[in-house]
Each structure stands twice: as C-alpha cells, then as structure tokens.
C-alpha positions in Angstrom: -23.9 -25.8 -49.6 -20.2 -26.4 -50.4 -19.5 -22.5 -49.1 -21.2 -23.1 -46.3 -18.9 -26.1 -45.3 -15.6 -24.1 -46.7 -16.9 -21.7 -44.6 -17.2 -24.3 -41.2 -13.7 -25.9 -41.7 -12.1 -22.4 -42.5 -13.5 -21.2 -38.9 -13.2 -24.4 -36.8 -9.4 -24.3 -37.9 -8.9 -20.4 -37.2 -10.5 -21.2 -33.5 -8.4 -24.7 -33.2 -5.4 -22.2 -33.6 -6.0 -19.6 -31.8 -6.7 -22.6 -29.0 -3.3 -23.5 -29.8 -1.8 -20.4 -29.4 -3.5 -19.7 -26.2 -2.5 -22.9 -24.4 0.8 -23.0 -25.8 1.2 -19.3 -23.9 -0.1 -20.7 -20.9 2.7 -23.1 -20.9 5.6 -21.4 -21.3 4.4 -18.9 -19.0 3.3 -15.8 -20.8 0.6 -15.1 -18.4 3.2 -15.0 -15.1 2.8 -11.6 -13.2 6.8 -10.8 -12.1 5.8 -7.1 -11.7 3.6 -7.1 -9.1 5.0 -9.3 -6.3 8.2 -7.2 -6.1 5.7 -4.1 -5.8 3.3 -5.1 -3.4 5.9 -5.1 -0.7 5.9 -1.0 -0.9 2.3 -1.0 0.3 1.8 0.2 3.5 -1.3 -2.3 4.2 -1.2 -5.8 3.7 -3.7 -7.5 1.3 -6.3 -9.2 2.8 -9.8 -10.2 1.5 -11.5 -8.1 4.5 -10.7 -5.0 5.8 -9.3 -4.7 9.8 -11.4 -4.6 12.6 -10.6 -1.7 14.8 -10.6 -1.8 18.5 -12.5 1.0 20.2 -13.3 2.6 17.2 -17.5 3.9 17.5 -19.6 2.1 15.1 -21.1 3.7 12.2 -24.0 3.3 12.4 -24.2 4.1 16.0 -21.9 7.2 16.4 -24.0 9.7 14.9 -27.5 9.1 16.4 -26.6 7.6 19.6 -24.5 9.5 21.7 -23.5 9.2 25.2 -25.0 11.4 27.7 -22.4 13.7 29.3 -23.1 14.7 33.3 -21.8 17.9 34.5 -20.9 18.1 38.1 -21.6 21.8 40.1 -19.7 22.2 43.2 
C-alpha cells in the first residue's frame, strides 16, 4: 500500500512539473510563430478560410453533361 502512494505522489509531482514547464513556456513566449508571418507575404494567394468564387467560370457539375447547343447557320 505504501508503494502505491510513493508511486501517486512521485507521478502527480512529475505531471505538476511538467505543467509548470509548459505554462511557464507559454509565458515567455516559446510558442510565438516569427517564421511564418514574414513568409506568407511571398504567396501569391492570400489566405482565406474559403476558396474564390470565379465569375463566368462553368460549373462543375454542369459543364460536362450539360452543354449548350450550338446552331449552324447555311447561307
């Protein structure tokens, strides 16, 4: 019974310091991205949660089975 509470207190205080360590890193700002923003200005797209609408551009779905019928004149 004894090992088993050794055992608790060993592993609550190995998880109370890695808690530690993570919030402490979260502080000073170990998890700041200062790679990317610099970089994202060389795409040629700007980042947006849905992708542009074209104008004029056939729809999928229609495009293939759904064509327009073409009229020939004769002189």
């Amino acid at each position: 019974m004894s090992v088993i509470l050794i055992l608790l207190l060993a592993s609550i205080s190995v998880a109370a310091l890695f808690l530690g360590a993570f919030l402490w890193s979260v502080k000073t700002g170990q998890y700041n991205d200062e790679i990317s923003p610099p970089l994202r200005m060389l795409l040629e797209t700007p980042i947006s949660p849905e992708p542009p609408v074209q104008q004029g551009a056939p729809n999928s779905n229609n495009s293939i089975h759904h064509t327009q019928p073409t009229t020939k004149t004769t002189n």
